[in-house]
C-alpha atoms as an extended CHARMM CRD file, in Angstrom:
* protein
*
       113  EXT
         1         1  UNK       CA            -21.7320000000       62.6100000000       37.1980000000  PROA      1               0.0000000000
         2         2  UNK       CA            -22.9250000000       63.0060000000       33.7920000000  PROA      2               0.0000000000
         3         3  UNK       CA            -19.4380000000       64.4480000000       32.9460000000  PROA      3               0.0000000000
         4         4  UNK       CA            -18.3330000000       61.6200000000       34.1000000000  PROA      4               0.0000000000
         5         5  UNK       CA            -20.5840000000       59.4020000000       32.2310000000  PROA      5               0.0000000000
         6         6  UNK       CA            -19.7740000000       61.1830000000       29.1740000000  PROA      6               0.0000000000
         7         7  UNK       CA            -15.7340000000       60.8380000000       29.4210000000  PROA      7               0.0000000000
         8         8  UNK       CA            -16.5860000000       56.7720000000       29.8150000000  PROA      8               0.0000000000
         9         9  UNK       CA            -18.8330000000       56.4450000000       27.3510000000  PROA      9               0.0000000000
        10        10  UNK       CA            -17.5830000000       58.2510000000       24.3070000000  PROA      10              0.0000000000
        11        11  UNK       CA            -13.5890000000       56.6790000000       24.3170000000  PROA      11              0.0000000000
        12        12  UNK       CA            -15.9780000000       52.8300000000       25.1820000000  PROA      12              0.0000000000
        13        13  UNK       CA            -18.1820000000       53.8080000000       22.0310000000  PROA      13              0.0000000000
        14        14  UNK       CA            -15.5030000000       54.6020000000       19.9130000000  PROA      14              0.0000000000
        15        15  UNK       CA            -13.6560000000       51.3200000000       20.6370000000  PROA      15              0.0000000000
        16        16  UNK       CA            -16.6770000000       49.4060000000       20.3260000000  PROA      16              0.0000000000
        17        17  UNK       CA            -17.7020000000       51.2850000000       16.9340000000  PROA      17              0.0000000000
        18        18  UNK       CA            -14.0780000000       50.9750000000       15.3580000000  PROA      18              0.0000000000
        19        19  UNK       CA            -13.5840000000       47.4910000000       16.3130000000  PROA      19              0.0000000000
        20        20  UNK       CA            -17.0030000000       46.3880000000       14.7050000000  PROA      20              0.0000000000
        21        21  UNK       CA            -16.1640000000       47.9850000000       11.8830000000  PROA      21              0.0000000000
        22        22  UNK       CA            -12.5060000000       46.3060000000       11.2280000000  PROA      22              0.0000000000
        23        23  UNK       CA            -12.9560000000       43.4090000000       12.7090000000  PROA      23              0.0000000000
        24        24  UNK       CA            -15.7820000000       43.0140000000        9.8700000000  PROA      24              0.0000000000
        25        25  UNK       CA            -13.3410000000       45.3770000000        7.2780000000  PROA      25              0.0000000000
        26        26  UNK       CA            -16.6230000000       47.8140000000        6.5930000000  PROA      26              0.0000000000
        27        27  UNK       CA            -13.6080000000       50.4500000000        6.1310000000  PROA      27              0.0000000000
        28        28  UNK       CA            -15.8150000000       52.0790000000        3.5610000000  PROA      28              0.0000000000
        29        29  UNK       CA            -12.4460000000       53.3450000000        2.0300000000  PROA      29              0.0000000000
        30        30  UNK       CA            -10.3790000000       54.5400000000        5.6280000000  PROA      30              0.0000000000
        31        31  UNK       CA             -7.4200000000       52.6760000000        6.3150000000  PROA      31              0.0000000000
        32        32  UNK       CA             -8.1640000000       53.4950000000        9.8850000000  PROA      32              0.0000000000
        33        33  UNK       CA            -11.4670000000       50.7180000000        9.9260000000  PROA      33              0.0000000000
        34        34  UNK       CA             -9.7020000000       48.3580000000        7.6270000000  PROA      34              0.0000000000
        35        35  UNK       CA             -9.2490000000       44.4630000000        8.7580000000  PROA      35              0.0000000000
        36        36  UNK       CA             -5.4340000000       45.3580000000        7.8490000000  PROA      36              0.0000000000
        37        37  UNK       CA             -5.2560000000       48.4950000000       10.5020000000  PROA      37              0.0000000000
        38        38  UNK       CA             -6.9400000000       45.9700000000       12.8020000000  PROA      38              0.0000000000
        39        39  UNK       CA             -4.9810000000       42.9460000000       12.4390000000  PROA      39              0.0000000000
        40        40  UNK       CA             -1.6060000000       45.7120000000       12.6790000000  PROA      40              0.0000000000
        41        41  UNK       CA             -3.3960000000       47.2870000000       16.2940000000  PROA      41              0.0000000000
        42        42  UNK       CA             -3.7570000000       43.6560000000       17.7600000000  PROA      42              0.0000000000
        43        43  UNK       CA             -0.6070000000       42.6730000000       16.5290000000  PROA      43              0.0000000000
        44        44  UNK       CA              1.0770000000       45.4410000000       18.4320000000  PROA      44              0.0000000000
        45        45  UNK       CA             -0.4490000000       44.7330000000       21.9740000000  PROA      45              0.0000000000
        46        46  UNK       CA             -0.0490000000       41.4010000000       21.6330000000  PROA      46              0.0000000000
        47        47  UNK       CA              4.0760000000       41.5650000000       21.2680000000  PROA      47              0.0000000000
        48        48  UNK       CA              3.5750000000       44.0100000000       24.1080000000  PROA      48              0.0000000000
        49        49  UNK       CA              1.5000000000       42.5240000000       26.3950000000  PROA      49              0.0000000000
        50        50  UNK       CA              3.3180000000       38.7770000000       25.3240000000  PROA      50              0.0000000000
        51        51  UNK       CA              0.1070000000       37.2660000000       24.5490000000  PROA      51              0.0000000000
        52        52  UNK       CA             -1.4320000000       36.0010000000       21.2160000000  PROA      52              0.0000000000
        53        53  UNK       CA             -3.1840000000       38.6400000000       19.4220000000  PROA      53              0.0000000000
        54        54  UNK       CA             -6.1140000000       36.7090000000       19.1030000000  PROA      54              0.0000000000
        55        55  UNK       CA             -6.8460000000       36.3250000000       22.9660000000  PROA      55              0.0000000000
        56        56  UNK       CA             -7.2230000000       40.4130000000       23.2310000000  PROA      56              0.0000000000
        57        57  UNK       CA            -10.8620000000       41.1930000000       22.5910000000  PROA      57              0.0000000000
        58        58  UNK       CA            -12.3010000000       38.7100000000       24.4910000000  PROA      58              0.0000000000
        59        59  UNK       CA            -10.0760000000       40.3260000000       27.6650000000  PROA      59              0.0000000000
        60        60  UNK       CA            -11.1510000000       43.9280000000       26.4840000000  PROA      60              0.0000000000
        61        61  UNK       CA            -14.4940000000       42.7090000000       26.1430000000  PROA      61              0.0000000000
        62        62  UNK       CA            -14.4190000000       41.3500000000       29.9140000000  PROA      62              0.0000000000
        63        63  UNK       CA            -13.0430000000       44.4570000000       31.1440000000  PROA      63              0.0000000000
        64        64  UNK       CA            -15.8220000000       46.5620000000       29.6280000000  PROA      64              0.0000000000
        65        65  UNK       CA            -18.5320000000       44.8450000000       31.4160000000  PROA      65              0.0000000000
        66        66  UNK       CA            -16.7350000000       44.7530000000       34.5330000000  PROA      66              0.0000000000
        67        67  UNK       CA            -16.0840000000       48.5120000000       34.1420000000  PROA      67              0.0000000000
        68        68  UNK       CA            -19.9940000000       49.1320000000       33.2680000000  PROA      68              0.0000000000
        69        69  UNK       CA            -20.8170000000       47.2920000000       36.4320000000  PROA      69              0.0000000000
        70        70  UNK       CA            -18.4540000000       49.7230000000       38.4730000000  PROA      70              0.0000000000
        71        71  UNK       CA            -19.9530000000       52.4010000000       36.8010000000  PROA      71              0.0000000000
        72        72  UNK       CA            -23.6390000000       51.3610000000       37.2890000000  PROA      72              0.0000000000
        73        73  UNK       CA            -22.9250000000       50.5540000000       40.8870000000  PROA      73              0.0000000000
        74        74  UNK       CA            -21.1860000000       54.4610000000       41.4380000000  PROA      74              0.0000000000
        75        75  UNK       CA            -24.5750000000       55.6650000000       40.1450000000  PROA      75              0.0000000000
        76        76  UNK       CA            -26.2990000000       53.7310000000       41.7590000000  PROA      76              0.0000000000
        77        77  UNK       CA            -24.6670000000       54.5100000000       45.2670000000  PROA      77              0.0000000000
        78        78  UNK       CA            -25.2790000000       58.4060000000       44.0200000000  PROA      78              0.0000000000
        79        79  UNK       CA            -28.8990000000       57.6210000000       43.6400000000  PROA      79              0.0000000000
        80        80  UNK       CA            -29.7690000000       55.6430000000       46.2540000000  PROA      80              0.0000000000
        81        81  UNK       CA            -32.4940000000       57.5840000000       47.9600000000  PROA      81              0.0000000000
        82        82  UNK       CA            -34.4180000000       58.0750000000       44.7670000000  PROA      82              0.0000000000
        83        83  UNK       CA            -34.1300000000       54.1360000000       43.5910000000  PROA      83              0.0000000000
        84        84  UNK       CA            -35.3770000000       53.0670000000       47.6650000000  PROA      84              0.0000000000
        85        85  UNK       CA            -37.8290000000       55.6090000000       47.0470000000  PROA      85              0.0000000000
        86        86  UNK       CA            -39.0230000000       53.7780000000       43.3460000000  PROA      86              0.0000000000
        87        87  UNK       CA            -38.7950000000       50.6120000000       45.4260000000  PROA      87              0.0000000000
        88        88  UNK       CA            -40.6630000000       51.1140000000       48.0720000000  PROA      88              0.0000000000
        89        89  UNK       CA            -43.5880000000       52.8560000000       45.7940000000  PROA      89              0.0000000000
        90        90  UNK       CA            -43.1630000000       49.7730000000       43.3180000000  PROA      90              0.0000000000
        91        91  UNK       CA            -43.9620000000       47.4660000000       46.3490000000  PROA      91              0.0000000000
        92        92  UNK       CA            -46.7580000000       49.6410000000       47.4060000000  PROA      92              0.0000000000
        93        93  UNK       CA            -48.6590000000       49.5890000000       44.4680000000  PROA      93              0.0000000000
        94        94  UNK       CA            -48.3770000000       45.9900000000       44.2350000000  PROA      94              0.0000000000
        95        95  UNK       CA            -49.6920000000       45.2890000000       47.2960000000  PROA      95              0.0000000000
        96        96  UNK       CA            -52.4810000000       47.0860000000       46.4280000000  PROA      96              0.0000000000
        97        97  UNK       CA            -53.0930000000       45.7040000000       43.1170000000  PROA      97              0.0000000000
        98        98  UNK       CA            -53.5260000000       42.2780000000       45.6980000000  PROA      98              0.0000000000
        99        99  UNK       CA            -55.9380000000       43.5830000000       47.9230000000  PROA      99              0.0000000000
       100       100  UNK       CA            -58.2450000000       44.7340000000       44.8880000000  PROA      100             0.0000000000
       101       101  UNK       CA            -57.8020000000       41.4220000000       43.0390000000  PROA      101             0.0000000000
       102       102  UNK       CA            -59.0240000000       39.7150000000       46.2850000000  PROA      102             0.0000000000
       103       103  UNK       CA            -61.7530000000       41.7070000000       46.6140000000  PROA      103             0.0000000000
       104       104  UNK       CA            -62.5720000000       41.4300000000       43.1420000000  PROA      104             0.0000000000
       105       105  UNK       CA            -62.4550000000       37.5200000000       43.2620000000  PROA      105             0.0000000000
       106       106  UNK       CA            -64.8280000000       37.2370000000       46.3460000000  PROA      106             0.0000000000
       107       107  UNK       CA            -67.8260000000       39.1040000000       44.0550000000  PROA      107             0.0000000000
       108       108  UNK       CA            -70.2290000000       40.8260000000       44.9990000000  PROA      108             0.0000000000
       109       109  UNK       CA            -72.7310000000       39.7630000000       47.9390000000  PROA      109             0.0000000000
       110       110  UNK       CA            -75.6040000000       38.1820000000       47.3600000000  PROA      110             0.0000000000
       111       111  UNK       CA            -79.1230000000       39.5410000000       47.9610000000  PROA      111             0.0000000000
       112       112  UNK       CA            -80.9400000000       39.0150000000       51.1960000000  PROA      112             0.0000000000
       113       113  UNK       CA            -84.1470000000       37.4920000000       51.1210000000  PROA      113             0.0000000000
């Protein structure tokens, strides 16, 4: 799993990082991270993929959460004994945090006389 988390998150990091950085042209002297290299990569899928160039990142965008989600959820699946576990401790401990704070708002007992 964390192979697999690792071969998903470096080539999602990468996009992310390099489309920051040209969509903003912080090239910083690369070509590569320049607004021009960015406008040229759009410009590309969009005669491909017969759409306007402009209507790409918002897709891309869309499919990276939807493709975190998928992810999140296989992990979760993996690690489902150990998250029902957290639960079910988590829900424990707050129902005894109740029973103190009741007993804590009833005081203590008066004296008998």
């Amino acid at each position: 799993m964390r192979y697999f988390l690792l071969f998903w998150l470096f080539p999602v990091g990468f996009l992310v990082g390099w489309y920051v950085l040209s969509v903003n042209d912080w090239s910083g002297g690369m070509w590569f991270f320049s607004r021009d290299m960015h406008d040229m990569v759009f410009g590309i899928y969009g005669e491909v993929l017969g759409i306007a160039p402009e209507t790409i990142p918002p897709l891309v965008a869309k499919a990276l959460v939807l493709d975190t989600f998928i992810i999140l959820g296989l992990i979760a699946l993996r690690r489902r004994k150990a998250i029902m576990e957290w639960w079910h401790t988590r829900r424990q401990q707050a129902q005894l945090r109740r029973r103190i704070a009741a007993m804590s708002e009833v005081g203590p007992a008066a004296p008998a006389e």
